[in-house]
PAZA-63360 format. One record per residue (C-alpha): residue in one letter; y, z, x negated. Coordinates in steps of 0.2 Angstrom, whole numbers, plus 2048, in hexadecimal, padded with zeros to 3 digits. Each point is the difference from the previous one (the first is absolute). Example, Ala and Ser with C-alpha at 12.3 -4.5 7.8 and 13.67 -1.06 7.14 Angstrom:
REM residues 2
A7EA8277C2S8117FD7FA
This chain:
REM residues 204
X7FD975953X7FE80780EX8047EF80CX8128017FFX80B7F27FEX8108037F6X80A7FD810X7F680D80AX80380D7F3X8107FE800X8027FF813X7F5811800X80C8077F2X8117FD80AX7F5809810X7FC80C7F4X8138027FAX808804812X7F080C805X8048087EFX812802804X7FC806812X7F38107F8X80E8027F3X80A80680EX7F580A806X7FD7F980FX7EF7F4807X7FE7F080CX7F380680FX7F47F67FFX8027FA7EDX7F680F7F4X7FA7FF7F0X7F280A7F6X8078077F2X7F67F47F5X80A7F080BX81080A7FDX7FE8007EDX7FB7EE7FFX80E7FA80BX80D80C7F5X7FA7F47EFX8017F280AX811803805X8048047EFX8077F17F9X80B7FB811X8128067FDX80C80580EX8087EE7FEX7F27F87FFX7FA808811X80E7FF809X8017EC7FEX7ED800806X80780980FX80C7F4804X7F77F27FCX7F280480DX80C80480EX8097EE7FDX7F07F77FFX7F780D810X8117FC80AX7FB7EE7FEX7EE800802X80780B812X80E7F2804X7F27F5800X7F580A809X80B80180DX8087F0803X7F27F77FBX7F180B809X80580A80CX80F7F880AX7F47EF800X7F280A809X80B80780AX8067F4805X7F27F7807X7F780F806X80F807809X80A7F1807X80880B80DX80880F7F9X804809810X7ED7FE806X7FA8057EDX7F4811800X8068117F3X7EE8027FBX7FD7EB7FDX8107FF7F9X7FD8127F5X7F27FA7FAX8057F17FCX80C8077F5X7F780E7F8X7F17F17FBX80F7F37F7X8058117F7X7F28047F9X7FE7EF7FAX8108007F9X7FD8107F8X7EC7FF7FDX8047EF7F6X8128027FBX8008127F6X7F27FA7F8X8077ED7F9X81180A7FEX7F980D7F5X7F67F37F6X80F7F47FCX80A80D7FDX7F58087F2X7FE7EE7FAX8117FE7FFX80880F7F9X7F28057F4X8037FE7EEX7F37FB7F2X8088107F9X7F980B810X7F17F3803X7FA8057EFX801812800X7F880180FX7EC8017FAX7F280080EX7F580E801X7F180280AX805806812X80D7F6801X7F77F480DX7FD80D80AX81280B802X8087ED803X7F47FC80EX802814806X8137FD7FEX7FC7EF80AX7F880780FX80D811801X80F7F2804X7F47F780BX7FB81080AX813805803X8057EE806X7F380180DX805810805X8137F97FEX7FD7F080AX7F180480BX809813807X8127FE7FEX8047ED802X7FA802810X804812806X8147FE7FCX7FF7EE808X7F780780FX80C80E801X80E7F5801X7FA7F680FX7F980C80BX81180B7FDX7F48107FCX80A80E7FCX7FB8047F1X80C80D7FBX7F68117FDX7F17F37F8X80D7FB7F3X8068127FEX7F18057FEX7F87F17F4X8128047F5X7FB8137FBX7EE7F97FEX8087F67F2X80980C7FAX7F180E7FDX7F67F17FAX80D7FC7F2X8028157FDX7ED801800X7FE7F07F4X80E80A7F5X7F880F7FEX7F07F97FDX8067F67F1X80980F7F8X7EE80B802X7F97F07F6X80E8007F4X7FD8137FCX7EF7FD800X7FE7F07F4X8028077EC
């Protein structure tokens, strides 16, 4: 055993199945690679997850994430503030930008994580829960895994929370910056797609 729970497997194994589908294609996340030893564990892990069985996980995890968010907000945010901001008019961008960008990475921070777990609680099978067999590593690609979401959601709620909310409220023109950040997005994507079809040549 390699300190895996049965429900982590199985939450790593339906990670595994969209990040599978995603190099099937071609195609990578930035900021989500995988040695080629990670690639061929996540591909048996993924194994016994059917399409159906996937897409229900999917589905699942956004009702219970839109929840866990609906709470978030009306329970988190709009209390705070709230309080911190009793006069809207007077309120600052930045307090209020920052304000907003900390209750979202809360929300997210705490609330992929709970969804994911329910989620794979929920919708795996003792027929997929038995196939899946731990294997040394696996520890380690689920923390790796782990630390690759935290990473983005930082960079998600601690750059462009704030950057689009400060925008907005200083009436910044921001029209050439958004050309520009749009064909940055697309050579990114064009770049991860030529990168995975060299990979697939590559791999035997």
């Amino acid at each position: 055993m390699d300190g895996m729970t049965s429900s982590a497997l199985a939450r790593l194994a339906f990670w595994a199945r969209g990040m599978v589908a995603i190099n099937d294609a071609r195609m990578e996340w930035p900021g989500f690679s995988y040695t080629n030893a990670e690639w061929a564990r996540m591909r048996t892990l993924s194994e016994p997850i059917g399409a159906g069985t996937y897409q229900l996980f999917t589905i699942v995890n956004a009702v219970i994430f839109i929840t866990i968010a609906a709470i978030g907000i009306f329970g988190v945010f709009l209390p705070l503030a709230t309080v911190l901001f009793p006069v809207p008019a007077e309120t600052s961008a930045l307090k209020f930008s920052l304000l907003l960008a900390a209750c979202a990475f809360l929300i997210i921070g705490l609330g992929l994580p709970i969804s994911m777990r329910l989620s794979a609680v929920l919708v795996a099978s003792k027929a997929v829960c038995a196939a899946l067999v731990p294997a040394p590593g696996d520890e380690a690609l689920a923390s790796k895994v782990s630390w690759q979401i935290n990473r983005i959601m930082l960079i998600m709620c601690g750059l462009l929370v704030p950057g689009i909310l400060l925008f907005i409220a200083y009436d910044i023109q921001a029209g050439p910056i958004i050309t520009a950040l749009k064909w940055l997005a697309i050579a990114l994507m064009a770049i991860s797609t030529v990168a995975g079809i060299r990979r697939q040549k590559k791999s035997p």
